[in-house]
C-alpha distance (Angstrom), angle and dihedral (degrees) to the residues before:
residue distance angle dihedral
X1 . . .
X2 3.97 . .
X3 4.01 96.4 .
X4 3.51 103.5 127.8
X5 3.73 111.8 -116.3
X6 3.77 121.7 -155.6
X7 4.01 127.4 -155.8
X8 4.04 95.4 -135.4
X9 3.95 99.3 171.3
X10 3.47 128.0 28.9
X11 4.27 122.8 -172.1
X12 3.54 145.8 161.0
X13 4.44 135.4 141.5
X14 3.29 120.9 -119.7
X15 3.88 113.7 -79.0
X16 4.09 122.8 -116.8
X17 3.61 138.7 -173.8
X18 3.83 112.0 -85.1
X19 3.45 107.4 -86.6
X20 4.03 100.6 38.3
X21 4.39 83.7 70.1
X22 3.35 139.2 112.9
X23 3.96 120.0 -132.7
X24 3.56 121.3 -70.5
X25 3.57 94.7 -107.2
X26 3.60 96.6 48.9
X27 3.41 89.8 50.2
X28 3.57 97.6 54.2
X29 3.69 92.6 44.8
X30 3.87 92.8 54.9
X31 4.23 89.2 51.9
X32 3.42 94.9 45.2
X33 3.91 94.7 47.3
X34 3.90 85.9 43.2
X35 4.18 80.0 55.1
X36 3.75 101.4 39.6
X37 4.16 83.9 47.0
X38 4.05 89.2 57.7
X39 3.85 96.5 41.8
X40 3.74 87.8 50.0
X41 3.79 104.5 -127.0
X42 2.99 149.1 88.6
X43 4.20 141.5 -98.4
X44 3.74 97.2 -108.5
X45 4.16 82.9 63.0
X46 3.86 91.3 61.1
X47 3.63 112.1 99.4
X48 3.82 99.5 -171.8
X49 3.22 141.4 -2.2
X50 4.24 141.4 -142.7
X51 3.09 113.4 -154.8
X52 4.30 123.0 -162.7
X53 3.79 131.6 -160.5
X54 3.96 126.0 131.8
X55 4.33 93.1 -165.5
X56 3.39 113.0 48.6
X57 3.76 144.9 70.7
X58 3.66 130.7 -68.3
X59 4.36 112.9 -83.2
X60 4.35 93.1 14.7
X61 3.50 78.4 119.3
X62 4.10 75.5 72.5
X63 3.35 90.8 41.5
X64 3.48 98.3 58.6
X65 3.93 92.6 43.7
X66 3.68 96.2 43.9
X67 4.21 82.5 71.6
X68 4.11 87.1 67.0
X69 3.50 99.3 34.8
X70 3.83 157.5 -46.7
X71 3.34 107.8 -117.8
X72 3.76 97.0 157.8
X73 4.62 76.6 -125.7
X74 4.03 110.1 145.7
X75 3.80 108.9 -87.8
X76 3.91 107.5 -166.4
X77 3.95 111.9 -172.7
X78 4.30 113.7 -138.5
X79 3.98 126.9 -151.2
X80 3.70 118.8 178.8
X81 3.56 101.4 136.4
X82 4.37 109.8 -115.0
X83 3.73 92.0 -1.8
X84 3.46 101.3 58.4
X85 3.57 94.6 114.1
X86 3.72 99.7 51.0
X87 3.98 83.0 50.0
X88 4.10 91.3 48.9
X89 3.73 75.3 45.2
X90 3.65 96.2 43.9
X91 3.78 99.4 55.7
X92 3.77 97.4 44.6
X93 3.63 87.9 63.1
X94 3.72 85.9 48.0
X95 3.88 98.6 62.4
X96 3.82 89.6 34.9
X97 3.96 84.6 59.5
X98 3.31 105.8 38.2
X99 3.83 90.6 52.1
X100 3.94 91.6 -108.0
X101 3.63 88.0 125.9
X102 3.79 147.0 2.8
X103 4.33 96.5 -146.4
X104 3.62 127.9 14.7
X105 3.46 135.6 160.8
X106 3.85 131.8 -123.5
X107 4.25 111.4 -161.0
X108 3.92 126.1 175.6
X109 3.47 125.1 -178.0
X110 3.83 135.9 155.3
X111 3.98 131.8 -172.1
X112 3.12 107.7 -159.7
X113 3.89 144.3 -166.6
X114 4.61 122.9 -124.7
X115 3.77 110.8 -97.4
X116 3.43 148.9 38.4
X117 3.94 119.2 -32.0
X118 3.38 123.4 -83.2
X119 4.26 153.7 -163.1
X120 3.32 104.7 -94.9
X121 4.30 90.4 -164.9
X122 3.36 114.2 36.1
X123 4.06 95.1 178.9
X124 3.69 96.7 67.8
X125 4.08 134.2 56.5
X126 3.76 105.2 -76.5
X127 3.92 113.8 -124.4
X128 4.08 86.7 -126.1
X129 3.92 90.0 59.7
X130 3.87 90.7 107.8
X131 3.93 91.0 35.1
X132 3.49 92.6 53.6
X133 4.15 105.1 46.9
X134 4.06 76.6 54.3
X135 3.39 91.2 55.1
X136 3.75 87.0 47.8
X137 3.36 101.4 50.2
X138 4.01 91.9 46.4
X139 3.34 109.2 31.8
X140 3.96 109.2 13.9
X141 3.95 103.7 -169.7
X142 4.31 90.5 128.4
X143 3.09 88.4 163.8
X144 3.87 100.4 69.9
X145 4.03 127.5 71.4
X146 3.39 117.5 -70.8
X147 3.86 98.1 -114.4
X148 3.76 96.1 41.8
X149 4.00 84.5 53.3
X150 3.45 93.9 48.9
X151 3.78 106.5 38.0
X152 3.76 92.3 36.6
X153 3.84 91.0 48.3
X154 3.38 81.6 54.8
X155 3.99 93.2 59.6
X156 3.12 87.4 40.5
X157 3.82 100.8 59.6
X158 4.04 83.7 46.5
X159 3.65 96.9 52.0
X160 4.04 89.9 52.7
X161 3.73 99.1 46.8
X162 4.00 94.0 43.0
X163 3.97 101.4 23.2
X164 4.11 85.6 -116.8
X165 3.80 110.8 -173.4
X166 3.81 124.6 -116.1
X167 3.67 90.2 -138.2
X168 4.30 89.8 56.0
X169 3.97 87.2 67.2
X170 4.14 87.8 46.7
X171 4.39 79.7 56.0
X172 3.72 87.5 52.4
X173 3.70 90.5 54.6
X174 3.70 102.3 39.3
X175 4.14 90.5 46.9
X176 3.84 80.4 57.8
X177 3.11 94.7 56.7
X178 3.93 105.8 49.5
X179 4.20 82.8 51.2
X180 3.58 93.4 61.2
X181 3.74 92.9 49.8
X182 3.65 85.2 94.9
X183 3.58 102.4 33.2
X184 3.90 109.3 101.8
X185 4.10 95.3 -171.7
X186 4.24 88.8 56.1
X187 3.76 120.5 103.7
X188 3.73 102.3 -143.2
X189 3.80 104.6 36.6
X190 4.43 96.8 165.8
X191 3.19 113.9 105.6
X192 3.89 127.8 -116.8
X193 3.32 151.6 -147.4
X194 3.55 136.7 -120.9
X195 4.09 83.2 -144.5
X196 3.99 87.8 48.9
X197 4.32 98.2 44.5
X198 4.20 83.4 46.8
X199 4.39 87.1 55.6
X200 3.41 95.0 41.1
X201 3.63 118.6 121.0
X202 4.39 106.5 -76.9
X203 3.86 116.8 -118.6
X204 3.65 89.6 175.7
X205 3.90 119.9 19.0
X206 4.08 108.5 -116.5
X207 3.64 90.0 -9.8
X208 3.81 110.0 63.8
X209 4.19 140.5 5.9
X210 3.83 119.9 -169.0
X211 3.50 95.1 -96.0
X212 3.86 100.6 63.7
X213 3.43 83.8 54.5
X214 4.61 117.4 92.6
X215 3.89 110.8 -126.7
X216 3.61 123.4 -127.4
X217 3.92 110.4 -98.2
X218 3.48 148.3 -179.1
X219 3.83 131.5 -134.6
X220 3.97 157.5 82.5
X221 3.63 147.1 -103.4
X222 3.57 139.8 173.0
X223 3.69 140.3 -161.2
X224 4.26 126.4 -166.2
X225 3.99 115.9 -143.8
X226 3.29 124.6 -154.7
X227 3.74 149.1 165.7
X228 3.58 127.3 -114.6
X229 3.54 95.3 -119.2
X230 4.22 87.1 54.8
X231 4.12 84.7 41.6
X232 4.05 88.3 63.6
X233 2.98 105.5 26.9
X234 4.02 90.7 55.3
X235 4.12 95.8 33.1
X236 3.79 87.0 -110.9
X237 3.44 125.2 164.1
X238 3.83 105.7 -91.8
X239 3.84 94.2 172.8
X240 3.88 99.5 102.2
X241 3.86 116.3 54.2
X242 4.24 131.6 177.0
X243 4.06 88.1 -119.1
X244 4.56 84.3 -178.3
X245 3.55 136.5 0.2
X246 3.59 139.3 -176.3
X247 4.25 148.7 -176.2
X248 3.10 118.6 -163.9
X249 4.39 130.7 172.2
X250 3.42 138.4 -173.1
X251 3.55 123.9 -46.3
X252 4.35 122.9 -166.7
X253 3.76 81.7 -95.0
X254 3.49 95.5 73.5
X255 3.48 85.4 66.9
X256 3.65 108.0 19.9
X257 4.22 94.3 59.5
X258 3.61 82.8 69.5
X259 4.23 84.7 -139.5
X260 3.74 125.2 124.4
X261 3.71 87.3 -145.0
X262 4.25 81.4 67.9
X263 3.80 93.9 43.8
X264 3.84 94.9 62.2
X265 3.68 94.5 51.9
X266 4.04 107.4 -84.1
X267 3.85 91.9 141.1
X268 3.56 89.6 47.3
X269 3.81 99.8 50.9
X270 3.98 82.6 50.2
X271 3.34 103.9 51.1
X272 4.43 91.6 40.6
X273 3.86 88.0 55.5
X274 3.72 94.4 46.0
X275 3.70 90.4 53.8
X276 3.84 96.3 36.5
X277 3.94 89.5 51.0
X278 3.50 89.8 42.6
X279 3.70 87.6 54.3
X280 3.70 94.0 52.5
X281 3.19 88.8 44.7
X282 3.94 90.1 -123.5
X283 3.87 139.6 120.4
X284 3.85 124.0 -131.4
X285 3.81 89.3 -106.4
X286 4.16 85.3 67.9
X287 4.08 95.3 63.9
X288 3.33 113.9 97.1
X289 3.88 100.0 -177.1
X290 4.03 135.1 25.8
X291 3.70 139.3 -149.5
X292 3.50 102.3 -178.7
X293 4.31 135.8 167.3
X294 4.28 103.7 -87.8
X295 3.48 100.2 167.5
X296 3.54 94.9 146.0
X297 4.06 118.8 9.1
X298 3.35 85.3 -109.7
X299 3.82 101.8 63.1
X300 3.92 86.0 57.8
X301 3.26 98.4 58.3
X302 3.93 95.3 48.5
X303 3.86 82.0 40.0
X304 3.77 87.4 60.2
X305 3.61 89.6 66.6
X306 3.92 104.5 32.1
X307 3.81 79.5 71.1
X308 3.08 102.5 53.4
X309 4.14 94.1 -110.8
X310 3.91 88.9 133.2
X311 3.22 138.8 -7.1
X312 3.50 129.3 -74.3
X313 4.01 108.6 -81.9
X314 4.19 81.1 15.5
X315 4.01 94.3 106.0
X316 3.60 105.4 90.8
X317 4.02 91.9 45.8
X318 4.12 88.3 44.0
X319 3.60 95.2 54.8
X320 3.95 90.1 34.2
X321 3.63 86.3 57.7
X322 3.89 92.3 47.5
X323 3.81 90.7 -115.1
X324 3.93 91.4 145.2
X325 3.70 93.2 57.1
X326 3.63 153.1 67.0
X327 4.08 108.3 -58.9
X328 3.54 90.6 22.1
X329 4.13 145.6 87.1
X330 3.43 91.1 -71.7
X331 4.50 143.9 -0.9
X332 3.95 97.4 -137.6
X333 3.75 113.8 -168.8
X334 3.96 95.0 4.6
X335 3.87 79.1 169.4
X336 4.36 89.4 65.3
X337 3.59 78.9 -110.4
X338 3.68 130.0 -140.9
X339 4.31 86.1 -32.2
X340 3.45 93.2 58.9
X341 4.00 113.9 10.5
X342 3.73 83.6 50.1
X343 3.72 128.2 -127.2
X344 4.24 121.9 -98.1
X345 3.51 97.3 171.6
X346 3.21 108.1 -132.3
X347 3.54 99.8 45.0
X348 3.26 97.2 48.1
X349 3.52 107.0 92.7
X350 4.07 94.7 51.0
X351 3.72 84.6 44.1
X352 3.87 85.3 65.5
X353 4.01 84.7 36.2
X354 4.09 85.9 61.5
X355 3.67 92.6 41.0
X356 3.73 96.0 61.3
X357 3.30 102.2 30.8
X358 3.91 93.1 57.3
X359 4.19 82.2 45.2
X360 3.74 89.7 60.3
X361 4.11 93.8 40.2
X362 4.38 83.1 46.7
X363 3.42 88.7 -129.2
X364 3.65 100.0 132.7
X365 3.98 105.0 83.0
X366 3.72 112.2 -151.6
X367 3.71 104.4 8.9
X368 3.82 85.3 48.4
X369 4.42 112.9 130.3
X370 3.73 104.0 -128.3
X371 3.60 108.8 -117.0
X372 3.48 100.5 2.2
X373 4.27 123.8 175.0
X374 3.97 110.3 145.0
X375 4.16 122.3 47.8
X376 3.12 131.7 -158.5
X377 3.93 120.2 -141.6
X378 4.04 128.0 -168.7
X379 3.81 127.4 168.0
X380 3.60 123.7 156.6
X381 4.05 133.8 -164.8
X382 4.20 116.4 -160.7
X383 3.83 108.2 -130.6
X384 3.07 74.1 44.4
X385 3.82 165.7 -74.7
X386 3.81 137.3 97.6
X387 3.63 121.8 -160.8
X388 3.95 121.8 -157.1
X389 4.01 130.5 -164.7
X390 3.66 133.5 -176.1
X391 3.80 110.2 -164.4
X392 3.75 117.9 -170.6
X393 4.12 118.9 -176.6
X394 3.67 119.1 -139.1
């Protein structure tokens, strides 16, 4: 498993609200041509193939492929809630290392339906059954979404242990907002205020307004994996490689700590950064730019401190201080990020994949981090799984 494996082309289309899409499988044909185009090759050189939706029926991840080509390669379909792209993304760099394979592809996409999320099977024990009597016994509030109640009791267990403001979750947002200015692939591209997220309408009162809240999206992207054998051998771009990665679930302290903050996946961001830093034989304080899993506002900010970005109880002073930005420690979610980029979840995690690895080429024009030669990347599924990457370019 220590083959270096390099992230040669990078794809996705700009994501919509649900409605305004295209099919699934067109949409996954257009990322993964928009990938295939970067790398440089063609189909026929793709050896397997990952393939990441959460809503959908079982083999669409053929479906969607089956519009490039049919190969006869291995297409293996991923579910893991919000992370299934890192874990599409995950096990492509798995065969690459292992010597499995010399190219594979990693594709998420996800068309989705307006509103809040929702059981897809209501006739069988829900994976969130242990999740939610948490949520009941620490938050109450059944009556609101599932995410909001999770997420938000999440903020909400941060703001009463460290006196965290409202208002610093309304930053979160707004700073989204003025990074996806430039970002032609994000949904909600206007920027706004921290004034205008506070009086937006409330979801949750003191804990939540629409704004800090992801929207429900549609959309694709891809990402081809390669070794650096198959990189010179083939004239690939070899500039871009996974330098640590890590998967992580739950462990009985997610419910055990008796903290919201553990229930949506704080000990499992932790423990995925120590090992992916470990693997890249880095410390937080080496990133230099962050695409990390803001599904709510509130995730961020815990986010910020999974990672090891601050300390723990740091948060409201780092973003205060306009650490998570341009001009300071470090630009988290240049992309807008889930808040403003949206969030098809599937595709999300090789969204983040094409974010960075675009940041690290300095491809990206306006939104690009001066400088930039280590990322950062967090994306986190409830049920659950987080997947963390460092990617260095060389």
């Amino acid at each position: 498993m220590n083959r270096k494996v390099f992230v040669s082309g990078v794809g996705m289309i700009p994501f919509v609200k649900p409605g305004s899409n295209e099919p699934y499988p067109a949409m996954a044909a257009a990322a993964t041509h928009a990938a295939l185009a970067d790398a440089g090759i063609g189909y026929e050189r793709i050896q397997q193939a990952y393939v990441g939706y959460v809503y959908g029926d079982s083999t669409a991840g053929q479906r969607a492929l089956y519009e490039v080509g049919m190969t006869g390669i291995p297409v293996i379909n991923v579910n893991n809630n919000c992370s299934t792209g890192s874990t599409a993304l995950f096990l492509a760099r798995q065969a690459i290392a292992s010597g499995a394979a010399e190219c594979v592809l990693a594709l998420g996409f996800e068309q989705m339906t307006p509103g809040a999320l929702k059981t897809a099977f209501g006739d069988r024990p829900s994976p969130f059954e242990r999740f939610d009597a948490a949520a009941d016994e620490l938050v109450g509030n059944a009556e609101v979404p599932l995410a909001l109640r999770f997420f938000g009791g999440a903020g909400l267990a941060h703001m009463q242990q460290y006196g965290t403001k409202l208002e610093t979750f309304a930053k979160i947002r707004s700073k989204a907002s003025l990074h996806a200015e430039h970002n032609p692939m994000a949904l909600f591209r206007k920027p706004v205020t921290t004034e205008e997220v506070m009086a937006a309408p409330t979801m949750w009162p003191g804990v939540m307004t629409r704004l800090m809240a992801c929207p429900p999206t549609c959309g694709a992207a891809a990402a081809v994996l390669c070794s650096e054998e198959f990189a010179r051998r083939n004239d690939l771009n070899a500039g871009v490689y996974i330098a640590g990665q890590a998967m992580t679930t739950d462990t009985h302290q997610t419910f055990d700590a008796r903290d919201m903050r553990e229930v949506v996946g704080f000990g499992m961001a932790k423990e995925a950064a120590r090992q992916a830093y470990e693997a890249a034989g880095i410390g937080a304080e080496d990133v230099d730019v962050v695409e990390l899993h803001d599904c709510f506002a509130h995730n961020e900010l815990i986010s910020y401190e999974a990672l090891g970005l601050c300390p723990e109880g740091g948060a409201e002073k780092f973003v205060n201080d306009g650490d998570n930005t341009y001009g300071g420690r470090y630009v988290t979610n240049p992309s807008g990020g889930l808040l403003s980029k949206g969030h098809p979840l599937g595709a999300t995690g090789l969204a983040q994949c094409t974010e960075l690895v675009n940041q690290l080429r300095g491809t990206v024009g306006k939104r690009q981090v001066e400088g930039a030669k280590v990322a950062l990347q967090h994306n986190l599924g409830l049920g659950g799984a987080c997947v963390v990457t460092v990617y260095r370019s060389q």
